[in-house]
Each structure stands twice: as C-alpha cells, then as structure tokens.
BAZA-277067 format. One record per residue (C-alpha): x, y, z. Coordinates in steps of 0.25 Angstrom, whole numbers, padded with zeros to 4 digits, always signed. Each point is the difference from the previous one (the first is absolute). Layout:
BEGIN
XYZ
...
END
This chain:
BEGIN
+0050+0126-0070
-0012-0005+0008
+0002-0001+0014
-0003-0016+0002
+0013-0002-0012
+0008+0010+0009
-0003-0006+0011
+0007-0014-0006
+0011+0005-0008
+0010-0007+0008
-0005-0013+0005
-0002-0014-0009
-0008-0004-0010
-0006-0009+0009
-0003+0010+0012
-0005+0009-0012
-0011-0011-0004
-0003-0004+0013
-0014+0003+0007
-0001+0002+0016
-0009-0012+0006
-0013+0006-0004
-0008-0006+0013
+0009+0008+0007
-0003+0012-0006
-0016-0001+0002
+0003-0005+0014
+0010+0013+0005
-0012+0008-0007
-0010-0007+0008
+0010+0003+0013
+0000+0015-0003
-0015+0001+0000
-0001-0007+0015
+0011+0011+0003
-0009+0010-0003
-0012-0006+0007
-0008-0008-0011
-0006-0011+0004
+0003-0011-0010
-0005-0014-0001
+0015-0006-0006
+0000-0014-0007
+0012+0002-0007
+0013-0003+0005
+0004-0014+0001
+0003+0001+0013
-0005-0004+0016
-0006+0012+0012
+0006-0009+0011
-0013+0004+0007
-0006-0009-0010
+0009-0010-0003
+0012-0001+0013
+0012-0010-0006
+0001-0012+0007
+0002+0001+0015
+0012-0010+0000
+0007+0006-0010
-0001+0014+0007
+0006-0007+0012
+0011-0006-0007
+0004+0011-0007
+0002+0009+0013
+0006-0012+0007
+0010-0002-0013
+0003+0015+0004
+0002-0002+0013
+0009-0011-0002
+0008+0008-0008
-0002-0004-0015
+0002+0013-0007
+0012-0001-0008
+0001-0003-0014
-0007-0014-0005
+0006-0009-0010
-0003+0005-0014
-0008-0011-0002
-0008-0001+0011
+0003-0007+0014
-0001-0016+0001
-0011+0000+0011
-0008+0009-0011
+0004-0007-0013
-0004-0014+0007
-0014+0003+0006
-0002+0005-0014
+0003-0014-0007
-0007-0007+0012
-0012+0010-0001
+0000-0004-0016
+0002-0015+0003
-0011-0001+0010
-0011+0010-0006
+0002-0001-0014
+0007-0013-0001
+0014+0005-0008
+0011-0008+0005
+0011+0013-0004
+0017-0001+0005
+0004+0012+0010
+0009+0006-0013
-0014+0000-0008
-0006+0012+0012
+0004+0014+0000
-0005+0011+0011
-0002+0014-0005
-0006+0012+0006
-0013-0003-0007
-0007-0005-0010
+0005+0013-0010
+0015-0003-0001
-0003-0017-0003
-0006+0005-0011
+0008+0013-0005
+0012-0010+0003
-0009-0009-0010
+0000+0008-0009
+0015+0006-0001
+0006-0016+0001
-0008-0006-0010
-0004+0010-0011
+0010+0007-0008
-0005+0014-0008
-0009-0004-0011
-0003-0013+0004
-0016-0001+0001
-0008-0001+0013
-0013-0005-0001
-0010+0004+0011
-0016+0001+0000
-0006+0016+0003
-0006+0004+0009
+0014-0006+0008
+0007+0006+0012
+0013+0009-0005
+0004-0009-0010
+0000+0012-0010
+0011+0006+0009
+0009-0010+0002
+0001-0002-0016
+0005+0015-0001
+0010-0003+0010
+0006-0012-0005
-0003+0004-0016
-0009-0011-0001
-0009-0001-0013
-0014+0000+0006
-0008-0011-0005
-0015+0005+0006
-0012-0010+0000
-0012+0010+0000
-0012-0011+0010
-0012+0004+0004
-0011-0004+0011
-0004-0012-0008
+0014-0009+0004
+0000+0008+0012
+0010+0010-0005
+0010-0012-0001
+0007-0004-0014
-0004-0013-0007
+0010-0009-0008
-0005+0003-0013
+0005+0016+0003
+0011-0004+0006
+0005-0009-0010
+0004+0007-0012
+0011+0007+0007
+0005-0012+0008
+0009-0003-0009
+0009+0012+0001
-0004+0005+0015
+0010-0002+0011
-0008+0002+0011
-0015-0001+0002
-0005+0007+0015
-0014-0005+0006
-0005+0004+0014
-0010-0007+0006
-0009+0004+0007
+0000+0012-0008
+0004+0016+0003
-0010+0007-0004
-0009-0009-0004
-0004-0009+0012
-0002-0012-0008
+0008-0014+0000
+0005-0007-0012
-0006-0013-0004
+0009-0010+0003
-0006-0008-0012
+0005+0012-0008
+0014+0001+0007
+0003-0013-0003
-0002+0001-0015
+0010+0011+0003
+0010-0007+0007
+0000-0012-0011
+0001+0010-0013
+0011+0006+0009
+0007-0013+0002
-0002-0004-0015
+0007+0012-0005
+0012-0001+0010
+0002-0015-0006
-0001+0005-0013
+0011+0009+0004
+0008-0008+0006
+0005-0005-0014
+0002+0014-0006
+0009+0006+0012
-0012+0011+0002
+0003+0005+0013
-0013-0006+0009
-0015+0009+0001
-0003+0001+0016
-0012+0002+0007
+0000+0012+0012
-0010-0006+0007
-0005+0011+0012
-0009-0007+0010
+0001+0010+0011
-0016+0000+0002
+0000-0015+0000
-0005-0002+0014
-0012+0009-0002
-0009-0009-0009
-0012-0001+0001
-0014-0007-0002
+0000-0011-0010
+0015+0005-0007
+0011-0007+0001
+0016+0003+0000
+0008-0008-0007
+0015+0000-0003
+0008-0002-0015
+0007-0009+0008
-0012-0008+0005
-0007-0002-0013
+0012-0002-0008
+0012-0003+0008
+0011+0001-0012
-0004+0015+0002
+0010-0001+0012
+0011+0003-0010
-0007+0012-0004
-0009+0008+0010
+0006+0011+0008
-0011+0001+0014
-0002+0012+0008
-0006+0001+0010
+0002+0009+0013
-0007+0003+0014
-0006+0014-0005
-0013-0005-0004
-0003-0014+0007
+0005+0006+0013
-0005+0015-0002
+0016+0005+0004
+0001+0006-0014
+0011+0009+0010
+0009-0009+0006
+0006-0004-0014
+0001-0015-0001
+0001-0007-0012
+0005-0012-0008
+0002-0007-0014
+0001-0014-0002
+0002-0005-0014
+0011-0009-0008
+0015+0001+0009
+0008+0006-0011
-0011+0012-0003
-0001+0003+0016
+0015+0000+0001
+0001+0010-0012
-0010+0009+0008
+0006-0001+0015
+0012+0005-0009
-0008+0013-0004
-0006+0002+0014
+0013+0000+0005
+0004+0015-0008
-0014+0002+0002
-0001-0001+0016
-0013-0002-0002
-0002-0010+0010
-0008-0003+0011
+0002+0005+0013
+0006-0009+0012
-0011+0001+0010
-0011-0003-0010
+0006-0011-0007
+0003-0006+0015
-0016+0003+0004
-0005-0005-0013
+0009-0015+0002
-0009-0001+0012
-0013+0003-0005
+0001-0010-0013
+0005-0010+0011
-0013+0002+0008
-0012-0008-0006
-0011+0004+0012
+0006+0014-0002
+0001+0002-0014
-0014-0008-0004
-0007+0008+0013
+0004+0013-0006
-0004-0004-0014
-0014-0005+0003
-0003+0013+0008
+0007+0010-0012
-0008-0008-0011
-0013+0001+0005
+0001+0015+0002
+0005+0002-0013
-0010-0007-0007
-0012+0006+0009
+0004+0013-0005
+0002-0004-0014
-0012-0007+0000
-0007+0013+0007
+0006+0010-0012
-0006-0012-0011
-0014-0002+0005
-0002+0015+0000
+0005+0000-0014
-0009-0011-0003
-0013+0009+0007
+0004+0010-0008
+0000-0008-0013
-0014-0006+0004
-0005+0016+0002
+0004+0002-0014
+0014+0008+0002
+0011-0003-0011
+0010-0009+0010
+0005-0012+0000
+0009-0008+0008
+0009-0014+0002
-0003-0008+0013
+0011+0001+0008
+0009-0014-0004
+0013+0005+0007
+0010+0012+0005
-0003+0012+0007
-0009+0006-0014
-0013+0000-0007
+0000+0006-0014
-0012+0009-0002
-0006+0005-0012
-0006+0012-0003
-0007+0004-0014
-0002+0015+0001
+0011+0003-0011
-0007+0011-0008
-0009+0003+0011
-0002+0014+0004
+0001+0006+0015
-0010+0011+0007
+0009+0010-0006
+0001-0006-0015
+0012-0005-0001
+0001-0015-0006
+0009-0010+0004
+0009-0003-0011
+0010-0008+0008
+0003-0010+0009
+0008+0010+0009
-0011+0012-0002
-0009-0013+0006
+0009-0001+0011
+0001+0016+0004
-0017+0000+0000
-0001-0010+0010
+0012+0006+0009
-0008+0014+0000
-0014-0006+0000
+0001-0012+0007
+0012+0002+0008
+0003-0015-0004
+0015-0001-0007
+0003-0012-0008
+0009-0004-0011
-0003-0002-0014
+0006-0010-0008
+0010+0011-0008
+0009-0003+0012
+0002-0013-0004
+0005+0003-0013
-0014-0001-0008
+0000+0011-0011
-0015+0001-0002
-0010+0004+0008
-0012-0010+0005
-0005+0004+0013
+0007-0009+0009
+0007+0002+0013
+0007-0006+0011
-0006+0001+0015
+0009-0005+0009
-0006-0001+0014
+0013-0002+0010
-0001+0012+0005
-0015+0002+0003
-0011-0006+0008
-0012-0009-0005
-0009+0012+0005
+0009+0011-0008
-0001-0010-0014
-0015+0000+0003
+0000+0014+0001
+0010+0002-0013
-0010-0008-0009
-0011+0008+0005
+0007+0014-0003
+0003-0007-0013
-0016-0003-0005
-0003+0015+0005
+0012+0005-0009
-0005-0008-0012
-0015+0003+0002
+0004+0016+0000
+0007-0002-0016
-0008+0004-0010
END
C-alpha cells in the first residue's frame, strides 16, 4: 500500500480529499530557507511585517485596555452588542446598508463567515459557482460536498467572471461567491458588470419563488474593500440592486483594511434567518472572535478621525509599493522581457506574468510549469511569489501573485530587478 493511502486509512472521505492551504505551504517553505540563512525577497503571504504595516494605534490601546479591564471571558456566540452595532453603523455610514442588529454576526475572521457560508447554505451536491483564479473556494467545496461549478477568467475581464459565463448555471447554483477587490489577482470588479450579476441573480430567485426552488445566494467577500485605488471603484450587490439584500452574504473583517490579520475579528451581515442559521454553527464551532479584540474593534469602527487617518496613511503605502513592483514590470516589458502586469486597482496584490514556460535555464533545464517557474526564481532571484495554481487554476500560464504587505518599496524594487536579471540568464 502506498504510503500517502496508509497514511489515510482511517479518516473521512472528506479529510481524504482534502488539500493543505497551498500558500501556506510555499510560505513555511520560504520560512525554512530564512532559517538557514537565505536572504529572500518574500511577496507571498497575504499578510503584514508590522514594521511595514503597524495595526491602528487605537485599536492596540483598546485592546490592551479591554484586557486590562478584565474582558477575557467567553464572548456571546454571536459576537458582543458594542461590536455587532459599530458594524451596522460602520455599514450605514460608509456604505449606505441600513441592516437590523439580528442581520450582524462577529467571527473570528473573515475564514469562518465564510466556512459557515458554506456549511449553512449548501448542502452535498449542490453546485457553487465561483470564478478561478478565487481565494480557497476549491476547499470549502470539498468540505461541504459542494459541486464545483469553476469559471475559468482571464486578464481580459480582470480575472473576474462575466454574466454570460456565469449564467448557464445560474439556474441550478445555490450559491455564487465573489470577492472584491480580489485575492490573488489585485483587480476590482466593474460595478457595471456586478450589477448585471446582481439583476440575473435577482430574476432567477423570482422565478423560483413560484416553483419552491430553495433561493441562490451571493457570498459576497469584500474584506479588501477599503484599499481601492486610482480610478476603481467599490461597490456593494446591495447598492446596485438593493433586492440583493435578501440574498447577499457580506464578509468583511479587520485582517486586511486594518493589517491585524492576528487579532482575529470578523463579521457577516446578510439576510436575518441565514445569519441566525450560522451564529448556530459558530456556537459548536467556538470559532468566535476573542473578547478584547472585538471590544478594541467597536472603538476603532466608532472613531471616524482615527479610522480614516490610519487608512489614508495604509493606502498610500500600499499602493507606492504596488505601483513600485508594476512600473519595474513595465521597464522591463519596454527592454524587451516577456512580463506583463495589471495596475494595481485594489488589495494588498499585483498579478504578474511571466512567459518563459518552455524556456531553458544556464544549466538546460526548461521550464515546463508554473511551479518549476516559481522554484527558478526562488534559487535564481531569491524572489518568491505565488502562481495562480494556488488558486485553483489547473493550466499553467505564467502568472503570479506578489503580495507586498510584508516588504518595503525599496525591497519590491529590488525583487523586480532580481527578476529581469533571472529572465535575461534563460536561454
């Protein structure tokens, strides 16, 4: 018997199909290799050095004075009143939702709001339908016995879905999941675009509102909203099409926006009964958040001048590097090397391609693959990035996810210039 079936003998079927978080696995690689004394130039991980990126001063001082104060017992399972409110007032004020209190849920994160997505409104064989490249939704399928419905996208929609793909499966689909701005790709959906979604989305639940069809949801994660950029714009289901109210499951979290991907703070706001059927889940799950962060992260969504102060300082110094690791990818291009790029639009990422598959290094060997790609440019470059593969794309087309939350403007500089040397030594 081969070791890997051994190995699994005795769990599920589930847990036998399942695959470890692939960014993490590249990033505990990259971790070993610091360990031994490389020096690597690391755009993977979707995280903050907090040298680069410190969380919000207030919210650090409220979470130590929330310990102080005593608040480290057990939460409410659904998340404490000060908490759930400053979300719905955060959501009134900033993106015009007027929700009830009983429509906000408080998790630990953005990862169980949508797990518990998942597990209280799909049942096994019921199809998902998401776009890929998409953050994890691949994983969350196997978990809940999903039927993935994949809609392969490419740089020419901004590696979002259009109606037209999307539709064909609409009628069966019980949940559809969008996240804007995107993971890995960088790029914000075109809210032109979003509302045709939302109106074919609306159309169909009308039409099965008169056959009993249980309803088809939208997990709509937005937990980059507050890091767009330039001309692009964020907008809401909600917003463009307020029927969708009855349908859209938001996540968001304080992770991204507020770099405190640590601390554990997240929410869900959606229809009341759906919510409800999810605070359910979390209460077997225990995966809420903790005490002190949830009564740090009231005070900070209640603090305007604090909130928008931290967020005009975070956003430029995401975009400077951003735009640092795309106009080297654009000199590059100009010299004649086979890169291309997206401008940054929103999130912490820029997708990067890179057209050396069947290209050969000093040594001979070709580049037959997105992850052979990946390994050259660690041991040439000492650059790590992500390729797409991790994002549930099967094929192999050259492009990768940088994320620069962890690095400098000077280092992303320095990565892009590793990467031309790399490039200009294949053969």
């Amino acid at each position: 018997m081969k070791k890997r079936e051994a190995e699994h003998r005795g769990v599920s079927a589930m847990a036998k199909e399942l695959v470890a978080n692939e960014i993490l696995k590249i990033a505990a690689e990259i971790r070993a290799l610091v360990r031994d004394g490389a020096r690597v130039l690391n755009l993977t991980i979707g995280d903050f050095k907090s040298d680069q990126f410190p969380i919000p001063d207030l919210l650090r001082e409220e979470t130590k004075k929330a310990l102080d104060q005593g608040h480290s017992n057990y939460p409410p399972s659904n998340g404490i009143l000060e908490c759930r409110e400053a979300v719905r007032e955060m959501f009134l004020e900033r993106l015009g939702l007027d929700y009830s209190i009983e429509s906000v849920l408080i998790g630990g994160g953005a990862r169980p709001m949508i797990a518990a997505s998942y597990m209280c409104l799909i049942s096994p064989g019921e199809p998902v339908v998401y776009s890929i490249p998409s953050w994890n939704n691949n994983h969350y399928s196997t978990i809940v016995g999903a039927r993935r419905v994949e809609i392969p996208t490419t740089q020419a929609t901004s590696f979002f879905p259009r109606v037209e793909d999307i539709e064909p499966h609409l009628g069966a689909a019980r949940m559809i999941c969008l996240n804007t701005p995107q993971n890995p790709t960088g790029t914000v959906m075109d809210p032109a675009e979003l509302e045709r979604l939302c109106r074919a989305i609306v159309a169909e639940n009308d039409r099965r509102l008169s056959t009993g069809q249980p309803c088809c949801y939208l997990m709509f994660d937005q937990v980059y909203w507050m890091l767009t950029f330039g001309k692009s714009q964020h907008a809401t289901p909600v917003t463009l099409v307020p029927e969708m109210a009855r349908y859209t499951i938001f996540v968001d979290a304080i992770s991204k926006s507020f770099a405190a991907t640590g601390l554990r703070v997240g929410w869900a706001v959606g229809p009341e009964d759906a919510i409800e059927r999810m605070g359910a889940l979390l209460t077997h799950l225990g995966a809420w958040a903790p005490r002190p962060e949830q009564v740090a992260t009231a005070a900070l969504l209640r603090n305007r001048e604090a909130l928008d102060a931290y967020h005009r300082n975070m956003s430029a110094g995401v975009l400077k590097r951003l735009e640092a690791l795309a106009k080297g990818v654009r000199r590059l291009q100009a010299e004649g090397l086979p890169l291309d790029t997206i401008d940054p639009e929103g999130a912490i990422y820029l997708s990067l391609r890179l057209d050396v598959l069947g290209k050969k290094t000093a040594d001979g060997q070709p580049l037959s693959s997105d992850e052979s790609i990946r390994r050259y440019l660690l041991k040439e470059a000492g650059v790590a990035l992500v390729p797409f593969q991790a994002f549930g794309l099967a094929t192999d087309t050259g492009w990768f996810r940088a994320s620069v939350g962890a690095v400098s403007v000077a280092e992303c500089e320095l990565a892009i210039e590793k990467i031309g040397q790399a490039i200009r030594r294949l053969g």
